[in-house]
Each structure stands twice: as structure tokens, then as C-alpha cells.
C-alpha positions in Angstrom: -33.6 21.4 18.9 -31.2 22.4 21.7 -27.6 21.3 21.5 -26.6 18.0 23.0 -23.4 19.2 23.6 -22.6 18.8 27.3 -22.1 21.8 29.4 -18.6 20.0 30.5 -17.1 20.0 26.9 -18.5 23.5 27.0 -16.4 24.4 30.0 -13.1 22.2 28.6 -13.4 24.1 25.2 -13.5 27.5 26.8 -10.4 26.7 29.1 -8.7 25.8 25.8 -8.4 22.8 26.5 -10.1 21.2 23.2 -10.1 17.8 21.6 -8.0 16.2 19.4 -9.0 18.3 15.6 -9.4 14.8 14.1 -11.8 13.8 16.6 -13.6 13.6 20.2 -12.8 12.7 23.5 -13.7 9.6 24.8 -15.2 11.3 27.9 -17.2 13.5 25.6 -18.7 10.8 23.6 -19.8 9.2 26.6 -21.3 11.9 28.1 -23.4 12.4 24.8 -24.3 8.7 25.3 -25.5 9.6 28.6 -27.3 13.2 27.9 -28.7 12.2 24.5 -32.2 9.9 26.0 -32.7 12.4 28.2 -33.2 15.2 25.5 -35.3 13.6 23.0 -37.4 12.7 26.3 -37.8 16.2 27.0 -38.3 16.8 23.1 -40.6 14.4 22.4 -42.7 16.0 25.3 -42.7 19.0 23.2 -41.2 21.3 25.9 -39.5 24.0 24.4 -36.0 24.3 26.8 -33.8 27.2 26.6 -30.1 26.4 25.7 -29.5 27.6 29.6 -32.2 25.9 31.0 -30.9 22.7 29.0 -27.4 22.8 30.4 -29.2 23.9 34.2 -31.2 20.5 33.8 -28.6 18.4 33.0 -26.7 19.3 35.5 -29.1 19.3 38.1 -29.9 15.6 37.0 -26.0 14.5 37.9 -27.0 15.5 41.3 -25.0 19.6 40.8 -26.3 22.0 43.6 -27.1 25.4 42.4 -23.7 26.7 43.4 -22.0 24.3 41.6 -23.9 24.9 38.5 -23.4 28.6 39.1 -20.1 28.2 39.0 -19.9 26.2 36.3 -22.1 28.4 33.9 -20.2 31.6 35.4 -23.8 32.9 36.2 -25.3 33.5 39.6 -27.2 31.2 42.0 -30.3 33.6 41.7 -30.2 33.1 37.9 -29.7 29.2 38.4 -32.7 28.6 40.9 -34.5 30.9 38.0 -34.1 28.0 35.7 -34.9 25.6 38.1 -38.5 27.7 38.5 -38.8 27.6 34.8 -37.6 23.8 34.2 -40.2 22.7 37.2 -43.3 24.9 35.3 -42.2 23.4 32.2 -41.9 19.8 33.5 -45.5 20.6 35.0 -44.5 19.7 38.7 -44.2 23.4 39.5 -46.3 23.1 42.4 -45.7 19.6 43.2 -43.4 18.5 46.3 -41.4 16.3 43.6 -37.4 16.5 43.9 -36.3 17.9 40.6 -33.4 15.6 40.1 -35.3 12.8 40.8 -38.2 14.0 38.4 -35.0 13.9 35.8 -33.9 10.6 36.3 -37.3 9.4 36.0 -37.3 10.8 32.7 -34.2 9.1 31.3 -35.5 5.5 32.3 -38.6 6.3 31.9 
């Protein structure tokens, strides 16, 4: 199972900018409250996610644009719209004229 850590705690952690030691932020938590459906969605569809391609498609569901996740994950926008490639074949809409982020919302309410 991937790590439901969010890529923003990620980011936070490596700009030292940690948590308290005795506990988590509140922004974290709810962020986990927020990214936790939509992984055991995507588990429970037994799609096998990279950690990178987890972080691209959580990002890309809070509406991110592939520079911004770029810039986030310190990779480039090539490698980014590689993800997106791989999430879409994985989601099985590869071919399909269906937004991505709206494909990802659909899976959280779903």
C-alpha cells in the first residue's frame, strides 16, 4: 500500500519545517481526512500506483497544473505529464476524452 502521507507534509518536512514531536498538525490531519477515500478507492480497484504517480494524482485532483506539481515534486513537467499518461492507462480512460481531475473527483464520491 502506498503512503497516505500528503505530498504537502512531504514538502513542509523537507523545508524543515516539521510538526510538533508529540504530534501532527492540524492541517495535516485534515488533509489525510481528505486524501485517505480517495486511496483505498484506487486500492480497492487493485491499481497498483507508484509512490510518484500517487502524489502526481493527488495533486492533479486539487485542481494542480503540471507546472505546479512539477515544482512541487522538484521534477520536470515532461516527467509529470509521464505520470499523468500512466495514471490515465491505469484508471483505464487512456484513450477516453475524460478530464483527469474530474475522473478523480468522481472517484472520491463515488
Amino acid at each position: 500500500m502506498v503512503s497516505a502521507t500528503p505530498p504537502h507534509s512531504q514538502v513542509l518536512a523537507k523545508n524543515g519545517a516539521l510538526p510538533p514531536p508529540n504530534g501532527e498538525w492540524v492541517i495535516e490531519r485534515q488533509l489525510n481526512e481528505i486524501v485517505s477515500p480517495l486511496l483505498s478507492r484506487l486500492s480497492t480497484a487493485n491499481l497498483i500506483l507508484t509512490p510518484q504517480e500517487t502524489q502526481v494524482a493527488l495533486l492533479v485532483r486539487e485542481g494542480r497544473s503540471s507546472k505546479q506539481i512539477a515544482e512541487m515534486l522538484g521534477v520536470a513537467v515532461v516527467t509529470v505529464n509521464f505520470h499523468r499518461k500512466n495514471l490515465r492507462k491505469k484508471l483505464g480512460i487512456g484513450n477516453s476524452p475524460v478530464n483527469l481531475r474530474t475522473y478523480m473527483l468522481s472517484l472520491k464520491s463515488g
